[in-house]
Wavefront OBJ file of the C-alpha trace (Angstrom):
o trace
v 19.302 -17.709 -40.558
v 17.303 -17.602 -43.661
v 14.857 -20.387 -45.108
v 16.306 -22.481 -47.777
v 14.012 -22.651 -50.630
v 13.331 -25.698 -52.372
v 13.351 -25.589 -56.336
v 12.499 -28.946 -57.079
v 9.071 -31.180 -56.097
v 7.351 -34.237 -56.700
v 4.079 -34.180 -57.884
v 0.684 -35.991 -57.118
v 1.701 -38.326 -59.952
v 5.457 -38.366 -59.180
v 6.738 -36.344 -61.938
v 9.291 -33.572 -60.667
v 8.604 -30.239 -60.934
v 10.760 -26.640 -61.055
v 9.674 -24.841 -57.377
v 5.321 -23.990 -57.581
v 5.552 -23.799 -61.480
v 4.247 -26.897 -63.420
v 7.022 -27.105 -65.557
v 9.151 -30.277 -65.552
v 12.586 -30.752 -64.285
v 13.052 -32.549 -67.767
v 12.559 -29.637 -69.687
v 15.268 -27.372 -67.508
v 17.449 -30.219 -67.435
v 17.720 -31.215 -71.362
v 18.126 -27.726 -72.045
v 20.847 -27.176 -69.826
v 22.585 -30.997 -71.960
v 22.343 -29.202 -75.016
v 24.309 -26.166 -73.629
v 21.713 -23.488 -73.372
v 22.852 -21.366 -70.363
v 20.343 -20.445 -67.542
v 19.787 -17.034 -69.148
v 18.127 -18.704 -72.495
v 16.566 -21.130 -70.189
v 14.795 -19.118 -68.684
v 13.534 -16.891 -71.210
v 12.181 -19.981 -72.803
v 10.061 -20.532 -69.559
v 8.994 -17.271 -68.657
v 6.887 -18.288 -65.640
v 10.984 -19.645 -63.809
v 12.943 -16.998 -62.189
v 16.873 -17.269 -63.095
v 17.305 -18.304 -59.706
v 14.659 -20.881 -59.805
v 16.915 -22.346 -63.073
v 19.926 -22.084 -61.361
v 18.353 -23.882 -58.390
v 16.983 -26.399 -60.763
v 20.218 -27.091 -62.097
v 21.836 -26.994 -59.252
v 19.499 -29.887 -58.008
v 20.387 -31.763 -60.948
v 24.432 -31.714 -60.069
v 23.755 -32.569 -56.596
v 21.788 -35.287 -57.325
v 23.112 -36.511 -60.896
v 22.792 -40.338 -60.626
v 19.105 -39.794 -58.725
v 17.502 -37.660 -61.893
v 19.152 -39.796 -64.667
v 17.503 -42.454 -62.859
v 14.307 -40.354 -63.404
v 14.906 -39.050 -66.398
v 15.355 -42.933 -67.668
v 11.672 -43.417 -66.496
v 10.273 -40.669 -67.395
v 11.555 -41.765 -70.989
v 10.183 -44.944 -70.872
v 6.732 -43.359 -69.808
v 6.810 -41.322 -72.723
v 7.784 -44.260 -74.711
v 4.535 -46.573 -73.851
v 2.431 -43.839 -74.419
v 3.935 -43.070 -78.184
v 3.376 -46.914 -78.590
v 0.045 -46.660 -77.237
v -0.880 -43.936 -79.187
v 0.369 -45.195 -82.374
v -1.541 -48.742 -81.720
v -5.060 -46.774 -81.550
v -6.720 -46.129 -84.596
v -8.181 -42.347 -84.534
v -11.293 -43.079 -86.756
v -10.684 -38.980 -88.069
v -7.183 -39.901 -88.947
v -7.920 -43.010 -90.707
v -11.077 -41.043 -92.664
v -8.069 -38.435 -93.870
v -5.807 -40.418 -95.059
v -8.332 -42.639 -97.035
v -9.280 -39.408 -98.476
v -5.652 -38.403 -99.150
v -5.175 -41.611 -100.658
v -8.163 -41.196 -103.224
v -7.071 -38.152 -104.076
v -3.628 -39.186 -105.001
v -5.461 -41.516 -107.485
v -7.454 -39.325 -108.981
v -4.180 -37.170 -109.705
v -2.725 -38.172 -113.417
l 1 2 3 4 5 6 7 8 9 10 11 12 13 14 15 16 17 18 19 20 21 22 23 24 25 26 27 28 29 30 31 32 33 34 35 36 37 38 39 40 41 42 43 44 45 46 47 48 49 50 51 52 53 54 55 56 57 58 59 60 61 62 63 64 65 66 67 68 69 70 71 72 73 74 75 76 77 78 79 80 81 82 83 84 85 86 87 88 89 90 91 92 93 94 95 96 97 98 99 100 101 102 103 104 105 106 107 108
C-alpha cells in the first residue's frame, strides 16, 4: 500500500502551511474563493506542485468548518498587527510627510 502524503502542516508558530513549502494555506485557499482553478494557483506559487494544490484544497473541503475557524484567526492576527502598526509612529514616515506637507505650501 502506498504512503499517504500529507499536504497540509502546522508550523512552530501554528500557522498552516501547503506540504514542506512555507506558503500559507490562506493564500491557496482565498484563491481557490475567488474562483481561480488549481492550474492558475499554482502558477502563482511556483514552488506547489498541482497536486500539492489539489491536496491543499482538498484539505480545505474535508475540513471546511476547522480552517474557517482558522482562517477567522488568522484574520484577526492580521488585524492587531495593522492596528499595531498604524498606532506606531515611524519617525522616517512622519519626517516625509512633514516635508510633503511644506512642500504643498510652498506650491501657489
Amino acid at each position: 500500500m502506498e504512503k499517504t502524503e500529507t499536504y497540509v502542516h502546522l508550523d512552530e508558530q501554528g500557522v498552516m502551511r501547503v506540504s514542506k513549502t512555507r506558503v500559507m494555506l490562506d493564500s491557496i485557499i482565498v484563491a481557490f474563493q475567488q474562483g481561480h482553478s488549481p492550474e492558475t494557483i499554482q502558477q502563482q506559487y511556483p514552488t506547489l506542485t498541482l497536486e500539492e494544490v489539489y491536496g491543499a484544497v482538498a484539505y480545505y473541503l474535508a475540513n471546511q468548518g476547522e480552517v474557517d475557524e482558522y482562517l477567522k484567526r488568522q484574520g484577526e492576527v492580521w488585524n492587531d498587527w495593522r492596528e499595531k502598526c498604524e498606532q506606531r509612529r515611524n519617525p522616517v514616515v512622519q519626517r516625509l510627510r512633514s516635508q510633503l506637507g511644506g512642500a504643498r505650501a510652498q506650491v501657489p
